[in-house]
N, C-alpha and C positions, 0 to 999 in steps of 0.2 A: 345494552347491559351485558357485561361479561355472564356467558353460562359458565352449570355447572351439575353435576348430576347427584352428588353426596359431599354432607361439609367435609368427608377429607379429600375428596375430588378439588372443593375449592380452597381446600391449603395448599395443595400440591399445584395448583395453578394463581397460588397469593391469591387468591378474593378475598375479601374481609365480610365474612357474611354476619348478619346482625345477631344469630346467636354465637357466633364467635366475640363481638363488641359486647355482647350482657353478659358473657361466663368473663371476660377479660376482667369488665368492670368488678364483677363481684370477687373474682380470687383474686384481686389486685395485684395484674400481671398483663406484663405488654402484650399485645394483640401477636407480636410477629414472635414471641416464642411460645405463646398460644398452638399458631398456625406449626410452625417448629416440630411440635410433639404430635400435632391431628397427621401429620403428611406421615410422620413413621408410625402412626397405628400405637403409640404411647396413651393419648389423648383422646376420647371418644366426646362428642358431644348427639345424645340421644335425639333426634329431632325428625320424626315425621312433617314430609310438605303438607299433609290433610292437618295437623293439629295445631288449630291456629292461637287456641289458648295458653302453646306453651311457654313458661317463662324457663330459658333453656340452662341446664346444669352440667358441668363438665367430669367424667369421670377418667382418673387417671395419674399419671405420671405429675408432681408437686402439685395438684389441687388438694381440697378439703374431702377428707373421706367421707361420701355420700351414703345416704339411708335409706333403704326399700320396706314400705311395709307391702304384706299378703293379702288381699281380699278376695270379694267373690262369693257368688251362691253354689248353691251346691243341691241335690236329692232332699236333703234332710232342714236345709235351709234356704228356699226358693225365690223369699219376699226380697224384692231388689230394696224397698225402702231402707230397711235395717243397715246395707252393707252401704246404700251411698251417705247412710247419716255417718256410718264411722270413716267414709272417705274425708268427709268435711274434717271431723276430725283429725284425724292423721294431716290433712294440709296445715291443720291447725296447730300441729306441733311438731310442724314442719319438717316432714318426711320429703324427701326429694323427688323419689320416686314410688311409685303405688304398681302394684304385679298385679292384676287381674287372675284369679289361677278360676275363675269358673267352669263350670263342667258339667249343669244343666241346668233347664228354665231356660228362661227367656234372655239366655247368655249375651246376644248383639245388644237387646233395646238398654242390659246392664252396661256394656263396655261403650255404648257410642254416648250414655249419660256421663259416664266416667270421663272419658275425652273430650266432653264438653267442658263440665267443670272442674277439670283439672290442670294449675298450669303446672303440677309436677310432671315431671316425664311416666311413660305407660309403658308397662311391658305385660305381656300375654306368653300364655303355653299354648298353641296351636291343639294340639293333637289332644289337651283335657278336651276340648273342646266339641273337636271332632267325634269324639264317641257319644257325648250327647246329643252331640245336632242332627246325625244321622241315624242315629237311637235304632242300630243293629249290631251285630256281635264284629267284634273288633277286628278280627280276622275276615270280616265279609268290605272290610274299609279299602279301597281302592287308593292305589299310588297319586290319581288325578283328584279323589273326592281329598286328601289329604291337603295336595296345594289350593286346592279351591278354597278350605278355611284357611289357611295362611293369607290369600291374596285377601279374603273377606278382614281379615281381620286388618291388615296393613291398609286397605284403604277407610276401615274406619278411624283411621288417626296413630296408632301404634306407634311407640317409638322406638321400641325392640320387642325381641321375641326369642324365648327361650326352645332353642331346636339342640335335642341330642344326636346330633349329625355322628360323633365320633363312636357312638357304643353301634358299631359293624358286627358283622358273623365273628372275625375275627375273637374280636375283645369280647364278645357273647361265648365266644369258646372257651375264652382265657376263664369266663367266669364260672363256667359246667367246671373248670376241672379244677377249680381252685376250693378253699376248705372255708371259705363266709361262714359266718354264725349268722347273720342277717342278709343276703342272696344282695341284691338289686333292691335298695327303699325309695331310688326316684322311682314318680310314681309315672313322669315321661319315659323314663326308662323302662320302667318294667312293663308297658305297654307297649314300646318299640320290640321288645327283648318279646314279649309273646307275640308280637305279630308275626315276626321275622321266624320264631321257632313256630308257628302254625303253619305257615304258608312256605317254610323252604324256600326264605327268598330275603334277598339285602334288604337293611334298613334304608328304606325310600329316598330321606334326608340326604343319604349316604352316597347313595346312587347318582340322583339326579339332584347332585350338589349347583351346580352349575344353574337347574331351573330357580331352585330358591335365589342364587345369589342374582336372578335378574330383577326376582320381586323386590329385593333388599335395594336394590340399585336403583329402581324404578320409584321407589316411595322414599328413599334415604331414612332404610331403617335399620337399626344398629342388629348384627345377630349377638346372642347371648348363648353360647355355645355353652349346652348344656351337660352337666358333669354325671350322665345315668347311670356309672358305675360312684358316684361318690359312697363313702363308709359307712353305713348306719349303727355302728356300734366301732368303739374304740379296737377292737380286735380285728377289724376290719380295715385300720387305716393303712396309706402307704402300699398297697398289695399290688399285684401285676397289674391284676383287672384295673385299677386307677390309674396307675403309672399309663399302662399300656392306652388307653383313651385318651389321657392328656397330650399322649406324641403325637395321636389323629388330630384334637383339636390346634396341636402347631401347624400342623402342616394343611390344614381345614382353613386356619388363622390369612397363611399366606396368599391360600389361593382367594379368598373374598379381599385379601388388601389389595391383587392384583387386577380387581373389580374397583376398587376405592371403595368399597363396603368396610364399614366400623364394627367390629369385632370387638366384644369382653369374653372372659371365659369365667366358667362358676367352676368353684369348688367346694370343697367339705365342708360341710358334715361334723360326721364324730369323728375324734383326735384329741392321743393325750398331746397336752400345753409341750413337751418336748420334743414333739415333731411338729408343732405347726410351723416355726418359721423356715423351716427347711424345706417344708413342701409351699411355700409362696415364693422360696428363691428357685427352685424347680418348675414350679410355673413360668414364673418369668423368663427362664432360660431354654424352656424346652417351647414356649408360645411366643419367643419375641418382643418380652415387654407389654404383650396385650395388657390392659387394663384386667385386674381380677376380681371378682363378685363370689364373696363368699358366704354358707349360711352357718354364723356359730365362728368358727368351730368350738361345738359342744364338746366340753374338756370330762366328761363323766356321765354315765349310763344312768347314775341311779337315781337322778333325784327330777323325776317326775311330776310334774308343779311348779316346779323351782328352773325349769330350762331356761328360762328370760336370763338367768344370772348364772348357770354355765355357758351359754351361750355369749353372754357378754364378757365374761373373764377371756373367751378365745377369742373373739372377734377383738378385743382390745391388743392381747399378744400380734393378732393376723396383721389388722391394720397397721401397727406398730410397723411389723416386719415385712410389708410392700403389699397387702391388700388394699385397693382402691376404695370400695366397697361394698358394705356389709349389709345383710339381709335383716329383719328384725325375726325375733323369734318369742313367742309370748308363752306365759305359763302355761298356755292350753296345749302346746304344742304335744305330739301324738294322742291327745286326749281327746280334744275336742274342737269344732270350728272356736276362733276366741271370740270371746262377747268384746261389746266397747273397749270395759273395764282394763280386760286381757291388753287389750290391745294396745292402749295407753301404756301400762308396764313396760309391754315388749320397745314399744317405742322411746320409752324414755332411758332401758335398761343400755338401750344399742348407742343411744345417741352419746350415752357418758364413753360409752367404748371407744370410740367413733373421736369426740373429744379427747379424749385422753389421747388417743394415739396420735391427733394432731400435735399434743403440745409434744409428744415425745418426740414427732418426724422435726418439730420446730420449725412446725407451718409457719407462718408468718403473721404475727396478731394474735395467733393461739391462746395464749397465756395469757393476754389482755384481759378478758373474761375475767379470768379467775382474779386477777392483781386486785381488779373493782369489788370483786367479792370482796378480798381480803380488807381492801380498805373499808367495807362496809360492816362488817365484822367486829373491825378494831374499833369502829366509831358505832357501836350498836345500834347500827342503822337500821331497826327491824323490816321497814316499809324497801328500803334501800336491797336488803339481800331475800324480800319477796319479790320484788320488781327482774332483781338478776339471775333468780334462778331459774333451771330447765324447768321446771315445772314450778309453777309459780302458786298454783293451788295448795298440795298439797305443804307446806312450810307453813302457810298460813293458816289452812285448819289444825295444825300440829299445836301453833302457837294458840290459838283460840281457843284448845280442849283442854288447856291446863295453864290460866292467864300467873302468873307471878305477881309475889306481893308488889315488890319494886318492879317498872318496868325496864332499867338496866340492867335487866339479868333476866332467866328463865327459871323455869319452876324446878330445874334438877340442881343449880346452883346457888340459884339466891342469891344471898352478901356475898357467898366465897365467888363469886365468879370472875376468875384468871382477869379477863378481857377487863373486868370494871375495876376490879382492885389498879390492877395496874395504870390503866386511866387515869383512876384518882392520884396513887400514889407521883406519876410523873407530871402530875398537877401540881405538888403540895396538896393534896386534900388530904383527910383520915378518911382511913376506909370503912371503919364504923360496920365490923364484923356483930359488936353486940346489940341486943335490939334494947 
């Protein structure tokens, strides 16, 4: 049997590995321009060898823009039960990938249940992690206790992992002397950014770049090079401090492809709608084409509660304009961890984004979806466009909270409505507006 060490290891030596034949099948797309796009680091397919449950997803260059939801326990919400009943869900409304962002309790016996029954792809943030498993002050965290969670965590099954390798002394510099209204709001970042200003010393990631990229090599797990300088308020976007990290994460990018390690990069954050596609064609050309993972981008500050749906207005623009993808973001967000409810929103707000930008890129089948809508529509097929739509609940309790006299029509139209009149009329029937 041909080896191989990471699926673009085995693009770049033609092997056809079997998550390459399930993402082929599913973007209905030959295997060898598949393999095409994985060799130039275009193409990622996230795939730990420990996660044997996964059913593998492609992110990247002409694939379907993919959907990350957030979980995870935390201080104030401990109980694993609660976040693996919302993982069920989330698979359930088929989010692609699931982020582990845990940060204390019983962190490993949550993420190795999560890898069990998950076959979306898994990504984790190393270093939340780290400050509660070693439950001492941040600045007492050693360079080795650092990779020693990273290795914990990639041989529990991981299929990437959010490391802010690019925010150095450097670009930590850029950002003391720059004018933020909101400093640093990764919250890996602003943890790197104090360890390194307590201890007078490089970000670790940074440093002993080369040790991570052996773990990534050794378990063929994707890095997800993390954006710690991203914008936490619209006045924020665009600045040195971002520019200047995204040039690290290019040249971060090349030296893991020259490992055959699979590289995405994240970005923003907050941004008004007029520079987001500028800054994903900036990505692109300053990382090489990597695959981009972005969260949002959140197009306005103010409306708190309501971030599911600025964050879906930018993610739909991002995706649009060469984001691979998109994170979900739920109303709770800066508020609170999200309950179920939350989370469903966020998930289903992204997924329209996410859709939308396929039919705009004219994915291929895109539109399909919708055509069947439409025909179900014309043919007031109620049963027909609860069956097709993203959420299929919700249309149906809508319909059931307010039944119509006539069932070819609903309770806001009645006789006058467009769809049945014209039915009838291109029938010859009357359309018998008076009762």
């Amino acid at each position: 049997m041909a080896s191989y060490t990471t699926q673009m290891d085995a693009a770049r030596k033609g092997i056809v590995t079997p998550q390459m034949e399930t993402v082929a099948r599913k973007e209905n797309i030959r295997v060898e321009d598949l393999m095409e796009r994985m060799a130039k680091g275009t193409v990622i397919i996230p795939a730990n060898k420990n996660h044997t449950s996964l059913d593998a997803e492609a992110v990247g260059e002409g694939m379907r823009t993919k959907l990350n939801v957030n979980l995870g326990i935390s201080k104030d919400c401990s109980a694993i039960e609660p976040e693996l009943e919302k993982v069920q869900a989330a698979l359930d409304l088929k989010a692609e990938a699931i982020m582990d962002l845990s940060c204390y309790g019983k962190t490993q016996e949550f993420r190795q249940a999560l890898v069990k029954m998950s076959p979306a792809m898994i990504g984790t943030v190393p270093i939340y992690d780290a400050v509660g498993f070693y439950d001492k002050n941040l600045q007492d965290i050693t360079v080795d206790e650092f990779f020693d969670v990273v290795q914990r965590h990639v041989e529990d099954g991981v299929d990437f992992l959010t490391i802010h390798a690019g925010l150095n002394r450097h670009t930590a510099d850029i950002v003391k002397q720059g004018k933020r209204l909101t400093n640093i709001v990764s919250r890996g970042g602003s943890l790197l950014f104090t360890w390194m200003e307590i201890n007078n010393a490089e970000n670790p990631f940074y440093e002993h770049y080369d040790r991570l990229l052996d773990i990534c090599e050794e378990y063929d797990v994707t890095l997800s090079l993390g954006d710690g300088c991203r914008p936490g308020c619209l006045h924020d976007a665009t600045d040195a401090s971002q520019v200047e990290e995204l040039i690290n994460l290019g040249e971060l990018t090349r030296r893991a492809w020259e490992r055959n390690v699979q590289v995405m990069i994240e970005g923003p954050g907050h941004m008004a709608m007029n520079e987001i596609a500028g800054n994903m064609m900036m990505e692109k050309r300053l990382c090489h084409g990597a695959p981009f993972y972005v969260l949002g981008p959140i197009v306005t500050d103010v409306a708190p509660g309501y971030d599911h749906i600025t964050s879906a207005i930018g993610g739909a623009i991002a995706a649009m304009s060469g984001a691979d993808f998109l994170c979900y973001v739920t109303p709770a967000e800066h508020l609170r961890l999200p309950t179920l409810e939350d989370m469903k929103e966020g998930i289903i707000a992204t997924r329209i984004a996410a859709h939308a930008a396929d039919i705009a890129n004219g994915y291929p089948g895109a539109r399909d979806w919708d055509d069947e809508m439409a025909k179900a529509r014309a043919a007031l097929d109620w049963e027909g466009m609860f069956n097709l739509a993203m959420d299929q609940d919700r249309p149906r309790e809508y319909r059931e909270s307010s039944k119509p006299e006539h069932e070819d029509s609903c309770s806001m139209c009645g006789k006058m409505c467009a769809v049945r009149n014209m039915n009838r009329v291109l029938e010859g029937k009357d359309i018998q507006l008076d009762d």
